[in-house]
C-alpha positions in Angstrom: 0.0 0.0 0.0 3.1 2.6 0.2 3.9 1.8 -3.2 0.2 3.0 -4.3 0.6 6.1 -2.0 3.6 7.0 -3.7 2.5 6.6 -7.0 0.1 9.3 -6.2 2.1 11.5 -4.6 4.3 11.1 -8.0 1.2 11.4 -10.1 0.1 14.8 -8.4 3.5 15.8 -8.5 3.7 15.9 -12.6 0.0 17.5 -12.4 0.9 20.1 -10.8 4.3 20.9 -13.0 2.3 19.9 -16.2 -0.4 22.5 -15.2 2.4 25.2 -13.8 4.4 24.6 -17.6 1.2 25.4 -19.1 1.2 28.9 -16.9 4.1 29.6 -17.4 4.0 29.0 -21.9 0.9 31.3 -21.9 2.5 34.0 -19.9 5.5 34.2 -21.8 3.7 34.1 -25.2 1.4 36.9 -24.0 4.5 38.9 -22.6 6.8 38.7 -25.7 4.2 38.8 -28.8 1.4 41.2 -29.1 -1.6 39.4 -30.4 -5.1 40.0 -32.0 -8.3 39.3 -30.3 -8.7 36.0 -32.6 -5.5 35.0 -31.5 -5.1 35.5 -27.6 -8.7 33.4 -27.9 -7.3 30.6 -29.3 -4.1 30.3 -27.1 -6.0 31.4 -24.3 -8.2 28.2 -25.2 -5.3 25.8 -26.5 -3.5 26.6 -22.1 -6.6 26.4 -20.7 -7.1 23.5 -21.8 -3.7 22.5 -20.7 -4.2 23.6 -17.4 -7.5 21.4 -17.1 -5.7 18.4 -18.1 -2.8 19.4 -15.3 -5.6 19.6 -13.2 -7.0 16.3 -14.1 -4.0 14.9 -13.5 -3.5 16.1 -9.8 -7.2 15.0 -9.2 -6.5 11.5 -10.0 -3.1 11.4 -7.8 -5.6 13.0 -5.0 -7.5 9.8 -5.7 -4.9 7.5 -5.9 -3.6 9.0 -2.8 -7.1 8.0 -0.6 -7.7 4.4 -2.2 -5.8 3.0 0.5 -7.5 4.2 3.4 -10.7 3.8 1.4 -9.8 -0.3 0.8 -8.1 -0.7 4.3 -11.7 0.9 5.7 -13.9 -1.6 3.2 -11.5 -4.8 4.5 -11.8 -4.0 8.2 -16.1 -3.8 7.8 -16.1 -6.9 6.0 
């Protein structure tokens, strides 16, 4: 079962960078280049949607993270 925590700690871990990477690409773009309407929409989009993934990501190390307590709780019932 500290393997499985681990692996979730490691799995929120590259969330959370993937998701900070993301921040940091579209704040960079925005800083050096000066963009039209059309096009900070679409990059605006194209991170976001970046972001949400990174943010996917840490939500399933969250998860990963609780599913021993959750099983050890389930074994002890039964």
């Amino acid at each position: 079962m500290d393997k499985l925590i681990w692996a979730g700690i490691a799995v929120f871990v590259f969330g959370t960078f993937w998701r900070a990477v993301a921040a940091v690409r579209w704040y960079k773009l925005a800083r050096r280049r000066v963009l039209s309407p059309e096009q900070t929409a679409y990059y605006r989009g194209r991170y976001r949607r970046q972001r949400l993934i990174g943010l996917g990501i840490i939500f399933i190390g969250f998860i990963i993270v609780l599913l021993p307590s959750i099983l050890d709780k389930q074994i002890e019932t039964v």
